[in-house]
C-alpha positions as a Markdown table, in Angstrom:
| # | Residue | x | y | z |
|---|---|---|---|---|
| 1 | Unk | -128.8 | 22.5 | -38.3 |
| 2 | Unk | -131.6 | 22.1 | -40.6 |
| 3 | Unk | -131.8 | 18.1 | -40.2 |
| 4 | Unk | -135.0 | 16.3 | -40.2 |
| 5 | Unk | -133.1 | 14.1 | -38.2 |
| 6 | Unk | -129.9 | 15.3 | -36.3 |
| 7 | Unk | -129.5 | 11.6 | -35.1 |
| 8 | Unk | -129.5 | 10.2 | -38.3 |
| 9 | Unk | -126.7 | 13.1 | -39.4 |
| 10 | Unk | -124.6 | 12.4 | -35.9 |
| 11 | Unk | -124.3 | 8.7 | -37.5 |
| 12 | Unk | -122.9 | 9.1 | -40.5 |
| 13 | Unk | -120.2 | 11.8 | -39.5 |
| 14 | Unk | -117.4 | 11.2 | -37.4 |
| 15 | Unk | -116.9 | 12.3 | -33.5 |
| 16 | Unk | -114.6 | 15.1 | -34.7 |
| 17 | Unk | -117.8 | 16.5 | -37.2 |
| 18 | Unk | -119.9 | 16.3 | -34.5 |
| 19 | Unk | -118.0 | 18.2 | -31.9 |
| 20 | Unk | -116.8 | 20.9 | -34.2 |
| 21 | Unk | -120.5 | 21.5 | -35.4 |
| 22 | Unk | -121.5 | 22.2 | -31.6 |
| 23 | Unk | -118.6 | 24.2 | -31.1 |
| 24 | Unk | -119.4 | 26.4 | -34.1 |
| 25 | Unk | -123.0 | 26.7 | -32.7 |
| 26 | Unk | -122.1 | 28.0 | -29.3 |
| 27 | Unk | -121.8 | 31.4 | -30.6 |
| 28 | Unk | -125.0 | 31.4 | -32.0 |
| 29 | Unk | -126.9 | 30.8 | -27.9 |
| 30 | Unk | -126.7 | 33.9 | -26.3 |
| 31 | Unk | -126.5 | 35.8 | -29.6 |
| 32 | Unk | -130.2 | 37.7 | -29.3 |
| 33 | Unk | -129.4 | 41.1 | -27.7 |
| 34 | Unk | -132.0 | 43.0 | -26.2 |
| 35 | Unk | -131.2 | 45.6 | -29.7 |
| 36 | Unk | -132.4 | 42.4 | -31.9 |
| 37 | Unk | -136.2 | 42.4 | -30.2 |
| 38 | Unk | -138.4 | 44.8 | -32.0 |
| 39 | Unk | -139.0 | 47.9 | -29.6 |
| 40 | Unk | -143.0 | 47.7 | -30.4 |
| 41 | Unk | -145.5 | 45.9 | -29.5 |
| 42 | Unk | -146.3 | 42.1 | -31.4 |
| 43 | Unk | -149.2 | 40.2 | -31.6 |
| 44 | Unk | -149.2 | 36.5 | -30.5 |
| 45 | Unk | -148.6 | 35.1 | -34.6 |
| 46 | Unk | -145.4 | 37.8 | -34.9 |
| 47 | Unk | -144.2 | 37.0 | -31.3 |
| 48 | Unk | -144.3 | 32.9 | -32.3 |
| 49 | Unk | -142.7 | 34.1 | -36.0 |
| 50 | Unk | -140.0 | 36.3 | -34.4 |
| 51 | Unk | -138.8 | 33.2 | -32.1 |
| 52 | Unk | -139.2 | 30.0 | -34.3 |
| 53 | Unk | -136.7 | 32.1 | -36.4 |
| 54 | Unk | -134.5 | 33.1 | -33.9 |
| 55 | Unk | -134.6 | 30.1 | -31.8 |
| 56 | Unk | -134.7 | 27.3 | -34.6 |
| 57 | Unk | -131.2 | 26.5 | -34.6 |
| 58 | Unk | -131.7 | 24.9 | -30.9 |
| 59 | Unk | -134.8 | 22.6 | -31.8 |
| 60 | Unk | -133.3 | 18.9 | -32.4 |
| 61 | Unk | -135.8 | 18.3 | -35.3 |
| 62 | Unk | -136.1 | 21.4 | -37.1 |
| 63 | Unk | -137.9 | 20.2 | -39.5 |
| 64 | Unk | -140.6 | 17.6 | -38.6 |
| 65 | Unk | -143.0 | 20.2 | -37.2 |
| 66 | Unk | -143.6 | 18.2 | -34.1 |
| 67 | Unk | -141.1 | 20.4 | -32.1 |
| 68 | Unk | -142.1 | 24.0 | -31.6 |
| 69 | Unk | -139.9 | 27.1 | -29.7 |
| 70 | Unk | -143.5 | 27.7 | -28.6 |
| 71 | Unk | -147.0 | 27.9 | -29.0 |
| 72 | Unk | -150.0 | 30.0 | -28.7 |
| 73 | Unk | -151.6 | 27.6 | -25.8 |
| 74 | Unk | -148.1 | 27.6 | -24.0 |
| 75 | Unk | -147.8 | 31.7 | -23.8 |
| 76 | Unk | -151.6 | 31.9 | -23.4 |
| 77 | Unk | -151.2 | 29.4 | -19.8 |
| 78 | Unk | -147.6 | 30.8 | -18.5 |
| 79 | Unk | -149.7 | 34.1 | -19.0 |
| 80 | Unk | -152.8 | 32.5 | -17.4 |
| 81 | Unk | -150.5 | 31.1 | -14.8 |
| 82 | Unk | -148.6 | 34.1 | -13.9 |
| 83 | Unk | -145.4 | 32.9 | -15.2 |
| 84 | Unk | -145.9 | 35.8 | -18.0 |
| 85 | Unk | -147.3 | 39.1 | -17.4 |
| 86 | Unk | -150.2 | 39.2 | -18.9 |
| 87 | Unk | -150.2 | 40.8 | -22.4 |
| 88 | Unk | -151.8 | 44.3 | -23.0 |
| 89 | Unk | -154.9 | 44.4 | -25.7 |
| 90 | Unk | -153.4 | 41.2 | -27.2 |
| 91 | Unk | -149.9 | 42.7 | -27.4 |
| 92 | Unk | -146.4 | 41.4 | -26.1 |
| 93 | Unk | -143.9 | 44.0 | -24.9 |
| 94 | Unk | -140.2 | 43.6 | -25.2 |
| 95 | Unk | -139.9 | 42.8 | -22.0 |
| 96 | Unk | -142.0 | 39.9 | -22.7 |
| 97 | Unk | -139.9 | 38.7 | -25.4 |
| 98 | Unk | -137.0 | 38.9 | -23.4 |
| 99 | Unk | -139.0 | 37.3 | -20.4 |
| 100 | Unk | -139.7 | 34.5 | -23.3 |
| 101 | Unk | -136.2 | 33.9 | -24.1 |
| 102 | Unk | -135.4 | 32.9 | -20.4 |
| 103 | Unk | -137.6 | 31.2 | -20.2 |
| 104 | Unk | -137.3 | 28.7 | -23.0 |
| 105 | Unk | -133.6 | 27.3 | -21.6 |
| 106 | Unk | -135.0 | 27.7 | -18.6 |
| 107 | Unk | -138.0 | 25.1 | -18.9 |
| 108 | Unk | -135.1 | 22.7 | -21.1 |
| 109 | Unk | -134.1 | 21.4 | -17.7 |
| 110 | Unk | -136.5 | 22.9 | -15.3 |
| 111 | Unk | -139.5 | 22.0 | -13.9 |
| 112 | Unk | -142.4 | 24.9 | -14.7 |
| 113 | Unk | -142.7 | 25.6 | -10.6 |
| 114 | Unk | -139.0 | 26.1 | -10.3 |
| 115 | Unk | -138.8 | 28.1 | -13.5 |
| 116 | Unk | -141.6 | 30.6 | -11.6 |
| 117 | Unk | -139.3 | 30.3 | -8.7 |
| 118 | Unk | -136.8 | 32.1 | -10.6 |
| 119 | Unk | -138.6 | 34.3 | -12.8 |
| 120 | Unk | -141.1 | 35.9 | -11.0 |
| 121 | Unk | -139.4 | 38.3 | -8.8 |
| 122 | Unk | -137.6 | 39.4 | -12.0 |
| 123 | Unk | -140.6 | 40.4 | -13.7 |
| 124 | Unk | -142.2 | 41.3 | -10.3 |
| 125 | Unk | -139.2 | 44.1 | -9.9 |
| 126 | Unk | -137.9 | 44.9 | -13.7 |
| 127 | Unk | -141.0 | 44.1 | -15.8 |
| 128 | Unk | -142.2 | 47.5 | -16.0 |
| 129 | Unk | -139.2 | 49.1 | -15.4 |
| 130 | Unk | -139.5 | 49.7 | -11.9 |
| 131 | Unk | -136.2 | 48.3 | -10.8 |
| 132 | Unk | -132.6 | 49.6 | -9.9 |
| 133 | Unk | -131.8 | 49.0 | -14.0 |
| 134 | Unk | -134.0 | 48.6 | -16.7 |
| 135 | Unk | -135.0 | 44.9 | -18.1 |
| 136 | Unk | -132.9 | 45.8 | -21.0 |
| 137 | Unk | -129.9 | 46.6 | -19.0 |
| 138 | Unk | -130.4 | 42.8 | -16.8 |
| 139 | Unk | -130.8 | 40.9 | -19.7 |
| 140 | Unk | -127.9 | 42.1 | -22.0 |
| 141 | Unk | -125.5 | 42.0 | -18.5 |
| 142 | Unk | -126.7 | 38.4 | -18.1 |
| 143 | Unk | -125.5 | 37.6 | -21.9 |
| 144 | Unk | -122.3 | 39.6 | -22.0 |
| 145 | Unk | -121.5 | 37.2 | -19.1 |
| 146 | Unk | -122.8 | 34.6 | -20.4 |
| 147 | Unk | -120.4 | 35.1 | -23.8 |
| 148 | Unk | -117.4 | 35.9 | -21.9 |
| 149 | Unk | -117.6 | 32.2 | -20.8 |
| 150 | Unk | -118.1 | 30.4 | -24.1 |
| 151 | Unk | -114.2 | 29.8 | -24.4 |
| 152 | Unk | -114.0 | 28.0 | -21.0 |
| 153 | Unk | -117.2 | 26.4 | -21.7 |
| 154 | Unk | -116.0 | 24.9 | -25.4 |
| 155 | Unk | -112.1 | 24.0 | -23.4 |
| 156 | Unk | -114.1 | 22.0 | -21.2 |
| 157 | Unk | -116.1 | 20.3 | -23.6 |
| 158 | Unk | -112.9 | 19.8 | -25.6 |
| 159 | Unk | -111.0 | 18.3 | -22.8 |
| 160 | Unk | -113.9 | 15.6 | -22.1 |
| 161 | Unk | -113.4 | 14.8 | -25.6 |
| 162 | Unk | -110.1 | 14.3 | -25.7 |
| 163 | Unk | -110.5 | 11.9 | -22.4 |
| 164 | Unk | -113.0 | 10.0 | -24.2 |
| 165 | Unk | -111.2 | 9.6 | -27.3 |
| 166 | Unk | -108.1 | 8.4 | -25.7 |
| 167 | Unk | -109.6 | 6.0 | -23.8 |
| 168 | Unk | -110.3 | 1.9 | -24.7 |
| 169 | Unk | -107.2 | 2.8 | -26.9 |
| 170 | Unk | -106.9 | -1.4 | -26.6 |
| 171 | Unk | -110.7 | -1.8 | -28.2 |
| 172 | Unk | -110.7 | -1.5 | -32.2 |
| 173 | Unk | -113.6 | -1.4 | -34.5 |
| 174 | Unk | -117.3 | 0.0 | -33.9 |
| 175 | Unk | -116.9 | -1.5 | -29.8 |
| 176 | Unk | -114.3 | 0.5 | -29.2 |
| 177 | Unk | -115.9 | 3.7 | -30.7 |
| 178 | Unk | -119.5 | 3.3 | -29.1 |
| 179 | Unk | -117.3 | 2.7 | -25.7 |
| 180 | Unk | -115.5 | 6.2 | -26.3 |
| 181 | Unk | -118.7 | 7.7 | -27.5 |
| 182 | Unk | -120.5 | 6.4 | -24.1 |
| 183 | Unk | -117.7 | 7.9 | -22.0 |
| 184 | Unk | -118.3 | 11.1 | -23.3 |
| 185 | Unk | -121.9 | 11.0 | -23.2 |
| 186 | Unk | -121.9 | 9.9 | -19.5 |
| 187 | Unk | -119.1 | 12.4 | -19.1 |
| 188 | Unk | -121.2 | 15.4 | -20.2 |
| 189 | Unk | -124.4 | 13.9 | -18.6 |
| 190 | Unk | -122.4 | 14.0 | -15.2 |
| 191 | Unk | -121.7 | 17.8 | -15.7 |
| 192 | Unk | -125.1 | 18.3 | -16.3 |
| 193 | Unk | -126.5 | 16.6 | -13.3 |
| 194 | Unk | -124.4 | 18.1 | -10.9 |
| 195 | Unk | -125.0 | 21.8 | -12.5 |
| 196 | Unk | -128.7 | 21.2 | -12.4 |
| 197 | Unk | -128.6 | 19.8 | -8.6 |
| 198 | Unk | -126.7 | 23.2 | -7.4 |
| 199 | Unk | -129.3 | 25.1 | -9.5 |
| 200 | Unk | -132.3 | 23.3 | -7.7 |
| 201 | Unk | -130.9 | 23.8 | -4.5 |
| 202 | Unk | -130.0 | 27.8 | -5.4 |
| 203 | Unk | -134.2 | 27.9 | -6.2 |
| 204 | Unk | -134.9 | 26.2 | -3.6 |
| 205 | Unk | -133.1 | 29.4 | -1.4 |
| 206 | Unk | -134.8 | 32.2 | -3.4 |
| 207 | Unk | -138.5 | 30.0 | -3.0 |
| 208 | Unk | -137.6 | 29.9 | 0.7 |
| 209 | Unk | -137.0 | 33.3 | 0.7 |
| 210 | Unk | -139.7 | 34.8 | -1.1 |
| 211 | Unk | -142.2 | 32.3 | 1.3 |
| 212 | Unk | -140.6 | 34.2 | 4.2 |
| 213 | Unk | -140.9 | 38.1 | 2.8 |
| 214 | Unk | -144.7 | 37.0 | 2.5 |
| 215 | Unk | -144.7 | 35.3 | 6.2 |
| 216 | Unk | -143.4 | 39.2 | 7.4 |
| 217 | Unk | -146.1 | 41.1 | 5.4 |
């Protein structure tokens, strides 16, 4: 959505706009294959061009220029701070890109220590293609999962709408649609807290893990 202000546009559409949009946009998440990354080598300027355009459509104000994908000082200190590999002559592989990718929904609901939790051994065992299967391989398996699941993710978004909008059937006027709008907000919110609780605690096994390989060594 190209709003200046997606808020602004939620308001002055109806619940049943607003949903639909979303669902329409799910496709559009997991939709940069590993065959959409250029196979050569970028500078920092075509790195931040080639992800602004592809990950635009998640910013919330696309517009205003106060929200970027990413910025130079941001890659320069995940490289700085080992969260990247470090870039070769200036340049940034594929792998980086992909690496990139992760880790912006990553760092959406992550802190930056659990996101190195989580990334590190992958780039520590794939990065340079070291591993059982090449990065290219891990990170189109991940999204071909990942797609197969949009259609249980949007029938459980639907079905928390639908709860939503039945309920307060008594309240009339703007009360009873702020009520319903609430209840699906707090519904969704819910989800989200227990999913990112069970994703904190599965980081919190892989840091434990990787403290103890080091503690054998």
């Amino acid at each position: 959505m190209g709003s200046k202000n997606k808020a602004k546009e939620y308001k002055e559409r109806s619940f049943d706009e607003v949903l639909n949009s979303i669902l329409d946009e799910m496709d559009r998440i997991l939709n940069i294959k590993s065959n959409d990354i250029p196979n050569i080598d970028l500078y920092m300027d075509q790195v931040l061009s080639f992800l602004d355009e592809k990950l635009d459509y998640t910013r919330r104000n696309t517009d205003s220029g106060e929200e970027k994908v990413f910025t130079k000082t941001m890659i320069n200190n995940y490289a700085k701070n080992d969260l990247l590999p470090r870039p070769v002559n200036k340049k940034y592989t594929k792998e980086h890109m992909m690496t990139l990718i992760f880790i912006y929904f990553f760092k959406s609901n992550l802190s930056i220590n659990d996101v190195y939790s989580i990334i590190n051994p992958i780039t520590d065992n794939y990065f340079d293609g070291g591993g059982v299967i090449t990065f290219d391989q891990m990170y189109d398996e991940i999204l071909k999962i990942g797609e197969e699941r949009i259609g249980l993710l949007r029938s459980d978004i639907q079905d928390k709408y639908r709860a939503s909008m039945d309920a307060f059937s008594e309240i009339e006027g703007e009360d009873g649609e702020y009520l319903r709008l609430f209840l699906l907000i707090s519904l969704l919110s819910y989800d989200v807290f227990i999913k990112k609780m069970l994703i904190e605690q599965l980081i919190d096994e892989v840091r434990n893990k990787e403290e103890n390989k080091k503690k054998d060594k």
